[in-house]
C-alpha positions as protocol buffer text, in pm:
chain_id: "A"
residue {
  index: 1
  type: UNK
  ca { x: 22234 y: -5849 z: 517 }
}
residue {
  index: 2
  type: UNK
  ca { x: 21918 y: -5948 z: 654 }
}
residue {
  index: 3
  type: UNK
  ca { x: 21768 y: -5877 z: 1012 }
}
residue {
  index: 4
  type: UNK
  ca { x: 21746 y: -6129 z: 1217 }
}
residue {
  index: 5
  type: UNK
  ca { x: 21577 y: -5958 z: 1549 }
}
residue {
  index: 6
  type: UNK
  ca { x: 21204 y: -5739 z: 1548 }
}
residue {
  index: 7
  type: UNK
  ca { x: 21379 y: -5582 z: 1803 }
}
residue {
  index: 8
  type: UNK
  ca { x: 21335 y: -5272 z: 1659 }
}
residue {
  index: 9
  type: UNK
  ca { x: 21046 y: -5314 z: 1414 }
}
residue {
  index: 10
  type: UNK
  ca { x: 20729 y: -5103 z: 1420 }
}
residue {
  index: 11
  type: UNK
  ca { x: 20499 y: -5110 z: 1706 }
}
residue {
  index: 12
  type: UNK
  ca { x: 20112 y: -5101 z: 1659 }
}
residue {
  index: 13
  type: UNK
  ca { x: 19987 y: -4809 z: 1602 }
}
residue {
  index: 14
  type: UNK
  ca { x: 19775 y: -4839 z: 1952 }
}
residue {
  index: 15
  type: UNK
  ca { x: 19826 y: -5124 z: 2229 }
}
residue {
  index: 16
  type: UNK
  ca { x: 19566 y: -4995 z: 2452 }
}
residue {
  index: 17
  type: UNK
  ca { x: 19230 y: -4871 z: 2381 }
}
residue {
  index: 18
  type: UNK
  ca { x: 18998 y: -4711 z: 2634 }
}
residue {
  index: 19
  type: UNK
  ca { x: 18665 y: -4891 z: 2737 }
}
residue {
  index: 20
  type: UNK
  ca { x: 18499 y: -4644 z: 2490 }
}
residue {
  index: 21
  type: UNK
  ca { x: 18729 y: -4732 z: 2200 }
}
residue {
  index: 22
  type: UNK
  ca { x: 18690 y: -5043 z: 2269 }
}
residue {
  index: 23
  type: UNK
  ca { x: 18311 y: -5077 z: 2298 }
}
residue {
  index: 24
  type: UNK
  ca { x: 18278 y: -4899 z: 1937 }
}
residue {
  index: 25
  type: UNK
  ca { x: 18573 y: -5106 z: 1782 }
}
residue {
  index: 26
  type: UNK
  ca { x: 18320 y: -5403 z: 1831 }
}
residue {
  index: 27
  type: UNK
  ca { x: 17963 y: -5201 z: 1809 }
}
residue {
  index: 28
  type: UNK
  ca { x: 17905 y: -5282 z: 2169 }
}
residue {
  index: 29
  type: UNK
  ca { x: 17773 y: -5096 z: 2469 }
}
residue {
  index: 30
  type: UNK
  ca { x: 18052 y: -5004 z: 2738 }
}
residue {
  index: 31
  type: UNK
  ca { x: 17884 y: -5221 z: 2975 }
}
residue {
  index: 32
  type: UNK
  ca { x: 17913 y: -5522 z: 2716 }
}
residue {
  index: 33
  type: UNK
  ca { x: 18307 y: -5424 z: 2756 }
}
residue {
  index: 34
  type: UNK
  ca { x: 18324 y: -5454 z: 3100 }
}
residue {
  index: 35
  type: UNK
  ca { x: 18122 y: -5768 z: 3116 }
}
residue {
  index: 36
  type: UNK
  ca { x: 18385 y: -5933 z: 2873 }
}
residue {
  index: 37
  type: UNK
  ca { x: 18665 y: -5776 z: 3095 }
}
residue {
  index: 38
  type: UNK
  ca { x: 18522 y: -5950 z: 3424 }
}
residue {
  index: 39
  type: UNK
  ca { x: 18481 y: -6309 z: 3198 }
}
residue {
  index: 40
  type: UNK
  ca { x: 18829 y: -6307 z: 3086 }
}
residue {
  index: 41
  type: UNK
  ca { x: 18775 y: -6277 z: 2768 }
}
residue {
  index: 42
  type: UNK
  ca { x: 18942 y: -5940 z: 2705 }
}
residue {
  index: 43
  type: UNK
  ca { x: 19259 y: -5806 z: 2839 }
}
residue {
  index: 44
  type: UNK
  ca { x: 19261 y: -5524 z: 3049 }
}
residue {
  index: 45
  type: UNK
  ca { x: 19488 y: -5336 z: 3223 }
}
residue {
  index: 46
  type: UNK
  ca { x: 19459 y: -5040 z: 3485 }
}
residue {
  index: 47
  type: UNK
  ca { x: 19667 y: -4777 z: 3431 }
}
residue {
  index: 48
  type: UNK
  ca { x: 19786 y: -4394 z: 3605 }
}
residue {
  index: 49
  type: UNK
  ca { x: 19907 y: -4376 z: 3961 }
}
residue {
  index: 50
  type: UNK
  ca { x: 19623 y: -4483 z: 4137 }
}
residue {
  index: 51
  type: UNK
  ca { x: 19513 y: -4775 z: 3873 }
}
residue {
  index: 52
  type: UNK
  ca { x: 19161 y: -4590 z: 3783 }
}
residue {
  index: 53
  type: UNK
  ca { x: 19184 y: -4601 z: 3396 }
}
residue {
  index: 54
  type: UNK
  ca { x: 19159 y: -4904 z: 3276 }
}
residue {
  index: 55
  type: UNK
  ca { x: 19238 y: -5014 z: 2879 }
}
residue {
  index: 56
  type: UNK
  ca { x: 19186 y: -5280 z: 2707 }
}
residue {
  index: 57
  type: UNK
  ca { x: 19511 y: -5452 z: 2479 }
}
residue {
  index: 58
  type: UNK
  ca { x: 19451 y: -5431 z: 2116 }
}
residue {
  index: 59
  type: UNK
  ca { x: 19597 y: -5746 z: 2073 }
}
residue {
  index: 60
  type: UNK
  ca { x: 19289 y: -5919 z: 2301 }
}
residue {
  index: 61
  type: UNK
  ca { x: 19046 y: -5735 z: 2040 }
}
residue {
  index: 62
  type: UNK
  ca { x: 19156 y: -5895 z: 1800 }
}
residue {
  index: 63
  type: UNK
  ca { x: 19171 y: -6223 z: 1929 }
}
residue {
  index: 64
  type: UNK
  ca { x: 18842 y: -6207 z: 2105 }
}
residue {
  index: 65
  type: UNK
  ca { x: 18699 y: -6117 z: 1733 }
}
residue {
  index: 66
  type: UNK
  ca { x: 18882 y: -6389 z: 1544 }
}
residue {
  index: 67
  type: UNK
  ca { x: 18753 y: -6677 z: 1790 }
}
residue {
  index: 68
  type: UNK
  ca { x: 18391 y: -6538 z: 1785 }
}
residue {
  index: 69
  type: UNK
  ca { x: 18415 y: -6561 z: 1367 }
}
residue {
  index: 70
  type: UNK
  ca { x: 18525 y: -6922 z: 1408 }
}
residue {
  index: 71
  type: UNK
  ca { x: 18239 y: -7024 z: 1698 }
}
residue {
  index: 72
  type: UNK
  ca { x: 17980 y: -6827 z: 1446 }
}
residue {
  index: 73
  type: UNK
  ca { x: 17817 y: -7087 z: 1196 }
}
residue {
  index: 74
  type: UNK
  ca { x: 17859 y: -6980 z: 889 }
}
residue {
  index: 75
  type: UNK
  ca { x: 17466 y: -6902 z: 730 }
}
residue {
  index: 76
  type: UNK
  ca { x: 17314 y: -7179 z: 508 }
}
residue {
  index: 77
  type: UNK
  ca { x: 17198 y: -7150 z: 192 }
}
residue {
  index: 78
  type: UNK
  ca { x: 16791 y: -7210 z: 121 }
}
residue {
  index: 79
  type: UNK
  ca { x: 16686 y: -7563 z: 175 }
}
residue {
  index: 80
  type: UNK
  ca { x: 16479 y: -7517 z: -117 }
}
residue {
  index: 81
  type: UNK
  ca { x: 16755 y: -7504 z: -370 }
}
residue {
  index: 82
  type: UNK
  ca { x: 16611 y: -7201 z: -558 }
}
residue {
  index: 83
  type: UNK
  ca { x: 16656 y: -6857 z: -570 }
}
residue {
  index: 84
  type: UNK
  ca { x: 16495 y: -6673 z: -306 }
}
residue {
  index: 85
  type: UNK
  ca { x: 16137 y: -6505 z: -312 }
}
residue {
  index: 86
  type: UNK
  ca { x: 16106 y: -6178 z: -515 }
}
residue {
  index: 87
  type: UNK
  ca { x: 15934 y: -5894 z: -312 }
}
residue {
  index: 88
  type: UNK
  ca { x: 15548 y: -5840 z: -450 }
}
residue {
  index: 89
  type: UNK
  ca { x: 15483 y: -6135 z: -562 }
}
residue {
  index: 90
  type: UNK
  ca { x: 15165 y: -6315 z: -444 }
}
């Protein structure tokens, strides 16, 4: 019989990572983090009973990293067609 509901499938392993995490996930300063946070373009949320941690959603990591690999150009070949210079040479 097969299942027809993720009701009950696996969740991630994390869905919220602290500014920290989050700043070496992408090799970023924590202030880089927080910048993105304020732009929109990561998720955050502010958790504990006064809302003074906040974390960012996993999910919004990966998605801010998969639409900066498809705005990066990918790099060019030389223009000149040949391999490139060997090191000592004149």
């Amino acid at each position: 019989m097969e299942k027809t509901s993720d009701a009950h499938a696996t969740p991630p392993e994390r869905l919220l990572v602290s500014i920290r995490n989050a700043a070496h996930i992408l090799d970023v300063s924590e202030r880089s983090v927080y910048d993105l946070c304020y732009a929109g373009e990561l998720v955050s949320v502010k958790v504990g009973p006064k809302r003074w941690s906040r974390r960012i959603t996993y999910a919004s990591l990966e998605t801010y990293v998969a639409c900066a690999v498809r705005r990066t150009p990918p790099e060019h070949e030389s223009t000149s067609g040949g391999a490139p210079p060997s090191e000592g040479l004149p």
